[in-house]
C-alpha positions as CSV (number, residue, x, y, z in Angstrom):
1,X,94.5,91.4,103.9
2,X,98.2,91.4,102.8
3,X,100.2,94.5,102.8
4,X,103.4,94.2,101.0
5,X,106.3,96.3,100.9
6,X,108.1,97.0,97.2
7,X,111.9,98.1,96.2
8,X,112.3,100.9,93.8
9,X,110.9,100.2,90.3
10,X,112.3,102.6,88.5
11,X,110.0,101.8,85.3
12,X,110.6,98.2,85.1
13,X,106.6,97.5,84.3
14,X,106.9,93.7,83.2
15,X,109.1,92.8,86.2
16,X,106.2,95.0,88.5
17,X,103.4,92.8,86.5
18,X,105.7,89.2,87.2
19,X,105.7,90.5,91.2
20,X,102.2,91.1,91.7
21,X,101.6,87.9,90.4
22,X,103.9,86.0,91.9
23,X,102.2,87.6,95.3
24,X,98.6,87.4,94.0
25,X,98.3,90.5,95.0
26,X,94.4,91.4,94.8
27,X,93.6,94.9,95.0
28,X,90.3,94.5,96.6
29,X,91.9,93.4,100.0
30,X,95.7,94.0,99.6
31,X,97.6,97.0,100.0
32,X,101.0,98.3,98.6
33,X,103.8,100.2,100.3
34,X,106.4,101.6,97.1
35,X,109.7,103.3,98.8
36,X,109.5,105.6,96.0
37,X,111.4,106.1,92.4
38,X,108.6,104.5,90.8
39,X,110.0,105.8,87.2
40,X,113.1,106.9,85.3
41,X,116.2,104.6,83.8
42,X,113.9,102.0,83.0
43,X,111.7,101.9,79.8
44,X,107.9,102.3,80.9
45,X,108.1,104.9,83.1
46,X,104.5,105.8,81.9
47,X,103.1,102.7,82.7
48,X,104.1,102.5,85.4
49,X,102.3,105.7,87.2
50,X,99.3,104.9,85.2
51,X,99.0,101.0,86.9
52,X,100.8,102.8,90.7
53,X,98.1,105.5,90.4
54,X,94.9,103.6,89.4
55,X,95.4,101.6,92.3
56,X,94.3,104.3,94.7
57,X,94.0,104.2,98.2
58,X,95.4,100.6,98.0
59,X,99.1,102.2,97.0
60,X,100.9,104.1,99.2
61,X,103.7,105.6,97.9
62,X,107.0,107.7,98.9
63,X,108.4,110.3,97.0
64,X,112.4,109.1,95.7
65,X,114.6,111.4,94.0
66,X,113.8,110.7,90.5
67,X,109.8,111.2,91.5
68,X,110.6,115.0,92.5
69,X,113.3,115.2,89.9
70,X,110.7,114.3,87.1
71,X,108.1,117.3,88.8
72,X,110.7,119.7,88.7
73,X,111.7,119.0,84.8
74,X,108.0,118.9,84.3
75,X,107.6,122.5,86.2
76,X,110.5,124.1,83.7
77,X,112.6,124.4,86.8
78,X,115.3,121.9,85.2
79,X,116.2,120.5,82.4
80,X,116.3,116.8,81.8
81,X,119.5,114.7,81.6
82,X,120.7,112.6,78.8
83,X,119.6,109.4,80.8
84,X,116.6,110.7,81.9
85,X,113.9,108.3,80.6
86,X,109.7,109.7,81.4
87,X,109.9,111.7,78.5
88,X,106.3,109.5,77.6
89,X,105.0,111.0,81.3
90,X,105.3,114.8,79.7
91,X,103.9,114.1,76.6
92,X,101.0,111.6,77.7
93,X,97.5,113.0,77.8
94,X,97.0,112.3,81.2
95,X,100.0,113.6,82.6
96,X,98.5,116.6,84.2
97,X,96.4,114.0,86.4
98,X,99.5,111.9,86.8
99,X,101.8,114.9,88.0
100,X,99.4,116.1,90.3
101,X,98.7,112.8,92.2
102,X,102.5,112.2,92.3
103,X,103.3,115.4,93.9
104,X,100.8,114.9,96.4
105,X,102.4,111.5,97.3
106,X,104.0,111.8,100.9
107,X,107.9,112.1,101.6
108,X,107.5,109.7,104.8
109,X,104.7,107.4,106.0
110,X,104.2,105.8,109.6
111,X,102.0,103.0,109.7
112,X,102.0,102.4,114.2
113,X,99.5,99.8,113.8
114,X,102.0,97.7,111.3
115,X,104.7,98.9,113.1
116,X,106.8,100.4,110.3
117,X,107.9,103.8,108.7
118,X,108.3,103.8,105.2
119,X,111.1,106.5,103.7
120,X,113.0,106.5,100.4
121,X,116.1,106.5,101.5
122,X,116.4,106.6,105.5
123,X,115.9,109.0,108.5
124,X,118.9,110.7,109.5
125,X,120.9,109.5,113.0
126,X,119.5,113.3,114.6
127,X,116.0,112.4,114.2
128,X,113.3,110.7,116.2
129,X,109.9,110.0,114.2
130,X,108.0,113.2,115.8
131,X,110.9,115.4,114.3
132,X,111.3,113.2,111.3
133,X,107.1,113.5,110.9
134,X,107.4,117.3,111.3
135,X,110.0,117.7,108.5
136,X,108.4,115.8,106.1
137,X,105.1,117.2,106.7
138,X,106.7,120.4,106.0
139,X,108.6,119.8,102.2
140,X,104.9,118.3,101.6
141,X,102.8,121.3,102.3
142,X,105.8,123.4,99.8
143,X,104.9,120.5,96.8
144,X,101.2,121.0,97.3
145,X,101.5,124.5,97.4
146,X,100.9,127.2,94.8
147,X,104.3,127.9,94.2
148,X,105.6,125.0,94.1
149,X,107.5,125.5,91.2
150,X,109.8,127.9,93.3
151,X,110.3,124.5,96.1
152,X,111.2,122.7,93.6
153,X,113.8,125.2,91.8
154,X,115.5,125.6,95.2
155,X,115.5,122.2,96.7
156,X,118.3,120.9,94.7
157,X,121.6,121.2,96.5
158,X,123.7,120.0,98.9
159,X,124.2,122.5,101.7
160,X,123.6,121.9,104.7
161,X,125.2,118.3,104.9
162,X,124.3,118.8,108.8
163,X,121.0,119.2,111.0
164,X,120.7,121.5,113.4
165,X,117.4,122.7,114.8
166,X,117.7,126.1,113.9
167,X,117.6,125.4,109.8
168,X,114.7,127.7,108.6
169,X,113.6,128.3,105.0
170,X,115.1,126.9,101.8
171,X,117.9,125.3,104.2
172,X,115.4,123.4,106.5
173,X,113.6,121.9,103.7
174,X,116.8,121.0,101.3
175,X,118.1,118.8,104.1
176,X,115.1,117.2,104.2
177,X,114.3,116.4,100.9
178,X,118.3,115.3,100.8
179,X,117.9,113.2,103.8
180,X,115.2,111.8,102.6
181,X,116.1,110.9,99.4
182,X,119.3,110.9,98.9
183,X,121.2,109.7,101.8
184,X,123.7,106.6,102.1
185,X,126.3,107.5,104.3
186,X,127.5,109.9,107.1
187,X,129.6,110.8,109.7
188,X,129.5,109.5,113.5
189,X,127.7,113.5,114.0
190,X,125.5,112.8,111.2
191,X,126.7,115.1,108.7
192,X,125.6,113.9,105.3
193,X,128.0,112.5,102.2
194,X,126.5,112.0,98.8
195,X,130.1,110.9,97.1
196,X,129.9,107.2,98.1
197,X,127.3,105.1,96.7
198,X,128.7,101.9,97.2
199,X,128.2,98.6,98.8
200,X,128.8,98.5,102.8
201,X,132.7,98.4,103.2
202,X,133.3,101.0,100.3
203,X,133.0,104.3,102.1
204,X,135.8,105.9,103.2
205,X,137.0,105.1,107.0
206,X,135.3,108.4,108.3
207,X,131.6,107.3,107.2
208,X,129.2,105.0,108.3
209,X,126.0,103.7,106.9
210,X,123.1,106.0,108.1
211,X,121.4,103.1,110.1
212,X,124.6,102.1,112.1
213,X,125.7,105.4,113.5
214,X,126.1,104.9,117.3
215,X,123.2,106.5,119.0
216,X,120.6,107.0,116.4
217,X,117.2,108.1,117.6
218,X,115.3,106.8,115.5
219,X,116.3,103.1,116.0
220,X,114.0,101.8,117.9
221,X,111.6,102.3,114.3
222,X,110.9,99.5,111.9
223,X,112.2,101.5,108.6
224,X,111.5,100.1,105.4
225,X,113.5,102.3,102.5
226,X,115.1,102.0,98.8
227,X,117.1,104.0,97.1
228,X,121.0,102.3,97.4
229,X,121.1,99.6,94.9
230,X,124.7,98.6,95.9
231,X,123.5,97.8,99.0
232,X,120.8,95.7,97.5
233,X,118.4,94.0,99.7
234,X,119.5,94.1,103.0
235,X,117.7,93.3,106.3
236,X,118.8,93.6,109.7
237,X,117.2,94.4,113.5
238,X,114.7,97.3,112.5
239,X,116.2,97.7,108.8
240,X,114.3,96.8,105.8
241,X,116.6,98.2,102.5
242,X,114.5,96.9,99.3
243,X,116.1,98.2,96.6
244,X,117.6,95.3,94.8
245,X,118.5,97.1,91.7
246,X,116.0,95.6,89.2
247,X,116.7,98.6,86.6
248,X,120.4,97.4,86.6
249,X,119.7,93.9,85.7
250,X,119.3,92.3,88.9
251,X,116.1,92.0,90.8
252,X,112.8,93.5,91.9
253,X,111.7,92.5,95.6
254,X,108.9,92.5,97.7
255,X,108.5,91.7,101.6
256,X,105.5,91.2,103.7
257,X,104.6,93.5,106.4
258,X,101.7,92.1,108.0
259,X,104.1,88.9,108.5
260,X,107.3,89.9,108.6
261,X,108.7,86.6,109.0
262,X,107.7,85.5,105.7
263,X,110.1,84.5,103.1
264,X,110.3,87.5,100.9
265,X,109.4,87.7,97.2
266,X,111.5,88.9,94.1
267,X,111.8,88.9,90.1
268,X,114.6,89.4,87.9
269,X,114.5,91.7,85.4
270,X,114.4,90.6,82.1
271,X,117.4,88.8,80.3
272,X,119.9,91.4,79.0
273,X,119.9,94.7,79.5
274,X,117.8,98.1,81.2
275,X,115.5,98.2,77.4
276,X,113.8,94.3,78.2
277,X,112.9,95.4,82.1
């Protein structure tokens, strides 16, 4: 059995198709990890949570934030944007079964056997796993909840840019979901920044990449994540990034995690532009 590790997809369906088969992947006896944003900006958003989802068991997938961003248009919390592209998800006939299974997906997963913890975007410096666990667990029992659409209404934000232990409520679980997937860069005290979105060495001297602030307790993880296309892939001691921006004409990768020193996989998108991916 393979288990193979995939970089946001963000409805790039043909350059999904061209990976699996480059990988042979075979669904009786291989497994998927997906850091999340498996739809919007691409063109076949649909198609893609229609293949993710009839895979089962034999997908596991994180929650990025254009997954919860696509549940909260879909709940009437917020309206869509003007580049916002799963309008076919909320007017297919399935998309009730779709939605559902989505916002059941997890917000973190932790595989000790494999040795690796799978976020969307990373784990802030503050947090060990058992706290990191805890947090997620917690925005998870909110989107499987009955009033969910309330969760979702208030998680978007971004206050408070800083953990502290005593966050309760709506504050506790919008630095989560933030952390979780939408963080790039902070300060040396782990205070979040959601301005810089750049490659490594375009942040402003204050801010760090959230993997190499001095002291983080989580780095003794193995932490496979998306989400920052300008960083593209990137791999270093304990650092997995997969996001290698296929829906901005560039590539879709795959690593193994069974065998980590295997060479890794990747497709490019389509010649041209974000409509052939």
């Amino acid at each position: 059995m393979a288990v193979y590790a995939i970089g946001d997809i963000q409805g790039c369906y043909n350059p999904l198709r061209r990976l699996l088969d480059l990988l042979r992947f075979d669904p009786a006896s291989d497994r998927l990890w997906l850091v999340g944003d498996l739809i919007n900006r691409g063109p076949r958003s649909l198609e893609v949570l229609r293949l993710v989802h009839g895979l089962g068991e034999r997908a596991t997938v994180v929650l990025g934030n254009h997954d919860l961003n696509l549940l909260a248009v879909a709940a009437g919390q917020v309206k869509p944007k003007n580049k916002d592209t799963f309008h076919s998800i909320l007017d297919a006939p399935d998309r009730d079964e779709l939605l559902d299974w989505l916002r059941c997906c997890p917000m973190l997963h932790h595989d000790p056997a494999l040795g690796f913890t799978m976020v969307h975007a990373g784990l802030p410096p503050p947090w060990d796993l058992d706290l990191a666990q805890r947090c997620a667990a917690e925005v998870e029992v909110a989107l499987r909840g009955p009033d969910y659409p309330t969760f979702l209404k208030r998680m978007f934000g971004s206050e408070p840019r800083r953990w502290r232990d005593d966050l309760t409520g709506d504050d506790r679980l919008r630095f989560t979901v933030n952390a979780l997937t939408r963080m790039r860069f902070c300060k040396a005290d782990g205070t979040l920044s959601f301005a810089e979105k750049g490659s490594l060495g375009s942040q402003e001297p204050d801010l760090l990449p959230w993997f190499a602030v001095p002291g983080r307790r989580n780095a003794d993880l193995n932490i496979v994540f998306g989400h920052w296309a300008a960083l593209g892939y990137y791999r270093a001691p304990g650092i997995y990034a997969l996001d290698s921006g296929c829906v901005w004409g560039h590539r879709l990768t795959a690593i193994r995690l069974d065998a980590p020193d295997a060479p890794d996989w990747s497709v490019p998108a389509l010649a041209g532009s974000l409509k052939s991916a």
